[in-house]
N, C-alpha and C positions, 0 to 999 in steps of 0.2 A: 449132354443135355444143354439146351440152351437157356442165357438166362436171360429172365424178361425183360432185361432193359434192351436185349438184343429184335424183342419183336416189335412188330410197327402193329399194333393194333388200333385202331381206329374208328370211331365212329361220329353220328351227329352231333356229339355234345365236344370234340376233339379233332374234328375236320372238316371245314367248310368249305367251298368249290370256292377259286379266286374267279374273281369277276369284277371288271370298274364300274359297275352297275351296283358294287356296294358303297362304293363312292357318292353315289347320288343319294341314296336312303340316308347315309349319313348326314349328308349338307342340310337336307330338306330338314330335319331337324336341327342340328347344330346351328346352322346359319339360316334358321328358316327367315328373319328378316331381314335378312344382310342383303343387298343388292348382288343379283348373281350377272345378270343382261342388260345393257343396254344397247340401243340401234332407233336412230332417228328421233332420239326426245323422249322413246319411253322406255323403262327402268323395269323391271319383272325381282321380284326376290327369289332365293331358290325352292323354298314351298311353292313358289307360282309355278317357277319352272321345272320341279319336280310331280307337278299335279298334271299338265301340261304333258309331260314324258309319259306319265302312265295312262291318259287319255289316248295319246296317239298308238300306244302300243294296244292297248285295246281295239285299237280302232285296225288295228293291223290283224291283229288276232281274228277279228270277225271279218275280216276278206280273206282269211284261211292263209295267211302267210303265218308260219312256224320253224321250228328246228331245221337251218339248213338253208333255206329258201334265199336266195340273193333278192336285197333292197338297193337298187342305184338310186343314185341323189347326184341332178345336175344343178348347179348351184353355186356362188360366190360365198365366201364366209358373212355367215346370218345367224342371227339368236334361233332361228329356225332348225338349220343346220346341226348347231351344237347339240341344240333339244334330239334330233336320230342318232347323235351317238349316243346316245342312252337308251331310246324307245326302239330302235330294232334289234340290239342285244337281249334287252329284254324281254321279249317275246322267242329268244333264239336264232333267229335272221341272222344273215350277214348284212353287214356295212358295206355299202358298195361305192365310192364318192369319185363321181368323174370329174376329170381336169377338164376344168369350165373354157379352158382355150384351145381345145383339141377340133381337130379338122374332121368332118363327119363323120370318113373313113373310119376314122379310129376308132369316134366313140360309135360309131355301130357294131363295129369290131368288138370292142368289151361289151354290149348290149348283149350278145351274139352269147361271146363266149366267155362271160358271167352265167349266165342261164338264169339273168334278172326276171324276174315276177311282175315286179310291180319299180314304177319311175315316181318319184318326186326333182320335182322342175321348175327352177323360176321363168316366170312367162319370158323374163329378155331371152331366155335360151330357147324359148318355144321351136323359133323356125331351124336352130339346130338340132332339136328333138326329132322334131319331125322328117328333115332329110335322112335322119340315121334309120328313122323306121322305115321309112321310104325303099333306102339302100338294101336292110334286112326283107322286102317285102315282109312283115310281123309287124303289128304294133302291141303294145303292152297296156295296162292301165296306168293312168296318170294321176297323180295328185296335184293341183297345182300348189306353189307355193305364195304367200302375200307377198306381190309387189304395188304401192302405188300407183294407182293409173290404168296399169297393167294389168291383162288377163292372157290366160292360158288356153288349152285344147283339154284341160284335164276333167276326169268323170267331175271330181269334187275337188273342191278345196282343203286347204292344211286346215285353214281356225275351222272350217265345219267339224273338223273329226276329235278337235281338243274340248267338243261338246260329252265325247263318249264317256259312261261308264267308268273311273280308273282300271286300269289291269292291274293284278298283288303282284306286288315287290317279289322277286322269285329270281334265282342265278339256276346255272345248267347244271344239269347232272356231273357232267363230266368238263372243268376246267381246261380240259385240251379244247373243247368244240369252238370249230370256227366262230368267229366274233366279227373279222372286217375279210373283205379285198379289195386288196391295193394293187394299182396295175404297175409296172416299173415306166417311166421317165421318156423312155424309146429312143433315147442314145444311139442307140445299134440296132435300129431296126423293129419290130411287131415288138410289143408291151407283152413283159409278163404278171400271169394271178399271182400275188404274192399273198397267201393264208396267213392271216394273225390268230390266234385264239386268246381265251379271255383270262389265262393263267399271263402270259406274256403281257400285255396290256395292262395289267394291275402291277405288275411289276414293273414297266417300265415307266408307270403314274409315279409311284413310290421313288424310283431310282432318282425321276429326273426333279421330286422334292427336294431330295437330301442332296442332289450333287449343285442344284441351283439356289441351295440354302432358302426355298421359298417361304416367306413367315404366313402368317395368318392373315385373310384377305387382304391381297397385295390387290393392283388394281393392274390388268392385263390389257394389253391394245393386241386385237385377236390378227393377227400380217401372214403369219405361215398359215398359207392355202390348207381348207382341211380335204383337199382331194389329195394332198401328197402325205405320206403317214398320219392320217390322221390328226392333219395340223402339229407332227412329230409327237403325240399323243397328251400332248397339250390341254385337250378339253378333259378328259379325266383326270389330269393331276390340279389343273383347278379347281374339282370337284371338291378335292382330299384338302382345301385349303382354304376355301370359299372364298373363290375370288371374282373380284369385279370386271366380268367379262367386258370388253367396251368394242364395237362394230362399229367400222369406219362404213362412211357412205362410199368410197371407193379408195383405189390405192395409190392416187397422187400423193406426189413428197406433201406438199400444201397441204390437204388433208389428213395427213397421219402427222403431221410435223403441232398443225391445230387441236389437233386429239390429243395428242402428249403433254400439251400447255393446256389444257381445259380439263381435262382429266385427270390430270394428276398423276402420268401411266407412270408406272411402277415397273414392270416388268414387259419382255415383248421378243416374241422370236422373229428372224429375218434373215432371208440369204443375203449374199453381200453386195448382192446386183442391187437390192433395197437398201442397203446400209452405203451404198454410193449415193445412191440418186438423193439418199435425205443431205447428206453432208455436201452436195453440190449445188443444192437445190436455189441456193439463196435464200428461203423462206426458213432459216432456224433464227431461234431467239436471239436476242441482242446478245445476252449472255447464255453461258453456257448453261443444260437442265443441271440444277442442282436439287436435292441429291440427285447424280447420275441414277438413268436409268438406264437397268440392267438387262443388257441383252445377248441373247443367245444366238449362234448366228452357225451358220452349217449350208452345205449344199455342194462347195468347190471352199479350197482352201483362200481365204480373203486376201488379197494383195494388200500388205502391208504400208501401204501408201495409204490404201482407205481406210485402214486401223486406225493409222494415225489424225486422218481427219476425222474419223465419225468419234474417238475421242476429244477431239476439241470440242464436237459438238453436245458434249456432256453424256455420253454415250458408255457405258461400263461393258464390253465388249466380252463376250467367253466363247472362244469357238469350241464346237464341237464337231463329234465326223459316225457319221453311222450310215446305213442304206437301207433301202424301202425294206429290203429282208429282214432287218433289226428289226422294224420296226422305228424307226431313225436312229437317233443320235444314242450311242456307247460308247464314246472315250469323251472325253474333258480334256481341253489348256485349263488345268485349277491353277489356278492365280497362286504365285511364290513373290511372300514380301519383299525379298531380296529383288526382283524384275524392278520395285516403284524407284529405285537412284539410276536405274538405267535409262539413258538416252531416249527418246520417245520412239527413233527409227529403231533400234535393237529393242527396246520393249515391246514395239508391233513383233519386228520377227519371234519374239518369245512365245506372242499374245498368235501368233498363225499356227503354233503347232497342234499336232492333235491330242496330245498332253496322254493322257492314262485313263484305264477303265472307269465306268461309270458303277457305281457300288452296287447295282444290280447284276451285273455280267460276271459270270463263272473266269473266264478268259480270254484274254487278246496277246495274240503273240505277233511278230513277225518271223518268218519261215522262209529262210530256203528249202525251195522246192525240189532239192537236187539232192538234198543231205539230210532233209527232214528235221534240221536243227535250229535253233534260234539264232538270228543274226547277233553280231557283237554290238555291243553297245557302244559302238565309236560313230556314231553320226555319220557315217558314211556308207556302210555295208547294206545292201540294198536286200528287201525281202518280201515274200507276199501277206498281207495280212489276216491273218485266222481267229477265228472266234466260236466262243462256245459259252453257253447259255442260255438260259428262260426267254430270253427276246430275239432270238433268232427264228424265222418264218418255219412253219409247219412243211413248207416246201410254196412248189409253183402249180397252180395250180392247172389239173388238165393234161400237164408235162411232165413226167415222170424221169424222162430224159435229162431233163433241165436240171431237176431237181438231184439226180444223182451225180450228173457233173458238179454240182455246187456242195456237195456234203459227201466228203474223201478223207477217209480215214477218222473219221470223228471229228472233224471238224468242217466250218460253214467258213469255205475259203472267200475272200473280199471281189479279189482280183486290182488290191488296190498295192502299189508298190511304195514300202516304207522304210525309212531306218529310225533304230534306237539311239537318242542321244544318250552321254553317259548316268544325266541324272535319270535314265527308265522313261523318258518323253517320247513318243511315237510322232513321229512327222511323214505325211506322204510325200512321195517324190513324183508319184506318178499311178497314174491309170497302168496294170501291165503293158495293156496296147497302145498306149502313146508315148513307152519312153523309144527315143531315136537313137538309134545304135551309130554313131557318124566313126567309122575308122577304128570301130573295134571299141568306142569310148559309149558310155552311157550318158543320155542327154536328159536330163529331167525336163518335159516341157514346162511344168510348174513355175522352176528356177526361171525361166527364160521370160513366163508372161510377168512374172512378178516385177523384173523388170521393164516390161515394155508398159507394164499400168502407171508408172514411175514420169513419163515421160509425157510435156506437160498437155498435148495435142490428142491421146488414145485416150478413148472410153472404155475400148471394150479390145481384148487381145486373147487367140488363140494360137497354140503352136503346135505342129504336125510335121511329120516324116516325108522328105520329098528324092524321087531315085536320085540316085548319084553314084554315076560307073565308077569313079577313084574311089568315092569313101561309102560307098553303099547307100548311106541316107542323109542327108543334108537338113536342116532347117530352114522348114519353111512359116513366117508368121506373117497369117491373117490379121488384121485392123480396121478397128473401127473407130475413124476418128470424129471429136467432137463438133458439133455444128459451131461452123465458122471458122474451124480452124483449120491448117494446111502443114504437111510435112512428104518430105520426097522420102524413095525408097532409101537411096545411102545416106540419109540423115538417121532414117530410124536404125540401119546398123551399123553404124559408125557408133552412135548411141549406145547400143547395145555391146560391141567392142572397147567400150571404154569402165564397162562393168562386169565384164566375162570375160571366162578365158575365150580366144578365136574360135576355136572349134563349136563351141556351145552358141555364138552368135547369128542370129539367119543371116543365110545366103540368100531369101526372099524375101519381100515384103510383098503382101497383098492387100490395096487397101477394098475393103466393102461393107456389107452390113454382115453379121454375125448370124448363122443361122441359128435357133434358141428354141429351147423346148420351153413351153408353159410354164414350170417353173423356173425361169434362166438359165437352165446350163445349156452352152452351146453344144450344138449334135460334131463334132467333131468327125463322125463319120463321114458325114457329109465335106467338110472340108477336106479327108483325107483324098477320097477320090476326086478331087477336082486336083489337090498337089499331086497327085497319079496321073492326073492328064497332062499335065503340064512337062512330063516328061524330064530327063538328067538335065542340067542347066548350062554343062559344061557342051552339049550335042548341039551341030544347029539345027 
């Protein structure tokens, strides 16, 4: 006989559907006065903008979008923007939020194979809208969104529909139902659907409170693009905090650097390609922001060079590491007081690793994939990284194939290669596919660009596998270097030999521009097969 502490009984009074749409009901009271948005000089509180949220879901509802139905949104980050992640969950929709710098190809491509309904679109993207429909032969209905100045092709306008009716506060049946998709990055080729649901998404609100210690309306400068995770799911964990969202007019260093001092920014996520460009920029304050503001930073591990400078520039740095599949960022560098007597160069490298899970995640290990076992925890033993828990993607969507390559044996493999140092710190070494095997040795491209960002001429550095009949694969690194300035190939590895072992240092250099997906990470595929054409080095 079983006893009843053994059953899971349940009901309405004892189990609610999670949703970050509970998020919002909350704020709208809690902080209903609190300033939630700002953008261009006007201020909205979150009553307004929680009024606002259930006007446009309404307004959704009566053009028959419901449970299921994809909503894309082309769009730069806007009070606009933020406002549909709330109003198309709640009516059931998915989130659909395209990278505002993609080539039409593509975003016709996710138009296509989303099975979008309906487009919301700032008019600057208008004539990109339109070649995509073009491409598709289909067009869709359009909303346009306010821009100054600016007009659209769309049936109606956004503030027309925040006339409507409220729609009731309401979460979904079922906590698993899709919520957003997010397309992946395209690194490697066509963009995958990646399925969020709305149990995931509240959880990774919550997670990224408690692991970023966020207090009570802190004041947010919005940087991480909400087309890539959901602004790493940013916009609902401000919800849960009532925080002062702040919208830059665009993403120059001088603009966001102006925000920071005028605002008062508090808190602020950013890849590190952003967390250069501010600490170079020449436009930071005379003195450094005091109190530092705290920033979350993820996308590619930061070269520690620019650790070091975006700390001078009052900058409280936490990298994290997660993937569109997460849902973003799941592991944490949590700050150890013991790192603040160390050196500022070994305190970056402390401050580069990917530290340990985020207090929402069931598990993250590193794995030989050969033995099925956890690597050793000696900083050195290289492994694949796996994860399991609540913020891991429902799958890919459309691709069933994809999706079962990615989930093996109960776990949601990374494909990112890492070791354990001895205190339990998780550090990547590499993409699997980009470490260089030169002579039987393993090459972390990572190790190799960290030092070529080092080096005072390079912006921007990538490293990749080039043939080579003695040792099979050589290094080979691409550069970008800074306007105005000049370095020869054996400068840069001579450079590089005087901070590595030989074998680890390129045998190329390539200087050019970088090729970059929308949100910075260089396509690396693209570089490999150009190091492919280039054939063995030692041949003539």
């Amino acid at each position: 006989m079983r006893s009843e502490f053994e059953t899971a009984d349940f009901g309405p009074a004892n189990f609610v559907p999670l949703s970050p749409v509970s998020f919002l009901k909350r704020a709208s009271l809690v902080y209903a006065r609190k300033p939630a948005t700002s953008y261009l000089g006007l201020t909205r509180s979150w009553a307004e903008v929680a009024d606002r949220v259930r006007a446009i879901a309404a307004a959704l509802s009566a053009r028959g979008i419901g449970i299921g139905d994809t909503v894309s949104v082309l769009s730069p980050n806007r009070p606009e923007l933020f406002e549909l992640h709330f109003a198309v969950p709640l009516v059931g929709a998915v989130l659909n939020t395209i990278n505002t710098r993609l080539e039409c190809e593509t975003v016709a491509y996710i138009l296509s194979h989303s099975d979008a309904k309906l487009v919301f679109a700032d008019p600057a993207l208008a004539d990109l809208l339109k070649e995509a429909f073009a491409q598709n032969s289909k067009t869709l209905p359009v909303i346009d969104m306010p821009r100054t100045g600016m007009h659209g092709f769309g049936q109606t306008s956004y503030d027309a529909l925040t006339d409507t009716p409220p729609h009731p506060w309401s979460l979904p049946q079922d906590e698993g139902q899709a919520l957003a998709l997010n397309y992946t990055s395209g690194t490697s080729g066509k963009p995958k659907g990646v399925i969020y649901h709305h149990r995931g998404a509240y959880l990774m609100a919550l997670g990224t409170v408690a692991a970023w210690s966020l207090p009570q309306n802190p004041t947010y400068l919005s940087v991480v693009p909400m087309f890539h995770c959901n602004g790493w799911n940013h916009p609902w964990a401000m919800a849960i905090v009532g925080a002062h969202m702040i919208f830059a007019e665009d993403m120059a260093a001088e603009t966001l650097l102006k925000a920071m001092a005028e605002h008062r920014v508090t808190h602020l996520g950013a890849a590190p390609v952003i967390l250069q460009m501010l600490a170079e920029s020449g436009g930071g304050p005379a003195k450094p922001f005091a109190p530092p503001i705290k920033v979350m930073t993820a996308g590619a591990p930061p070269p520690p060079s620019v650790l070091e400078k975006a700390a001078a520039l009052g900058l409280e740095i936490m990298q994290v590491y997660g993937l569109t599949e997460t849902y973003g960022h799941i592991s944490q560098c949590l700050w150890q007081d013991a790192w603040a007597d160390l050196p500022a160069s070994e305190r970056a490298e402390k401050q580069a690793m990917q530290g340990v899970a985020l207090p929402m995640l069931e598990d993250l290990r590193v794995i030989d994939r050969q033995t099925g076992k956890d690597v050793a925890s000696d900083g050195a033993t290289q492994g694949e990284i796996a994860i399991r828990g609540n913020t891991v993607m429902k799958g890919y969507y459309k691709d069933t194939q994809a999706t079962e390559a990615a989930f093996k044996d109960g776990w949601f493999w990374s494909g990112d290669g890492a070791v354990v140092h001895p205190d339990g710190y998780v550090q990547i070494r590499d993409r699997l596919k980009d470490v260089i095997i030169s002579g039987g040795e393993n090459i972390s491209s990572v190790e190799v660009e960290a030092i070529l960002y080092r080096h005072p001429a390079i912006a921007s550095a990538a490293v990749v596998a080039r043939p080579h009949t003695r040792w099979g694969e050589a290094t080979c690194a691409f550069v970008e270097l800074r306007p105005g300035m000049h370095a020869a190939e054996e400068e840069i590895i001579a450079f590089c030999r005087q901070r590595l072992a030989g074998f680890k240092a390129p045998k190329t250099v390539i200087f050019q521009d970088l090729p970059k997906t929308a949100t910075g990470k260089i396509q690396k595929y693209i570089l490999r097969d150009i190091a492919l054409s280039l054939g063995d080095p030692d041949q003539p």
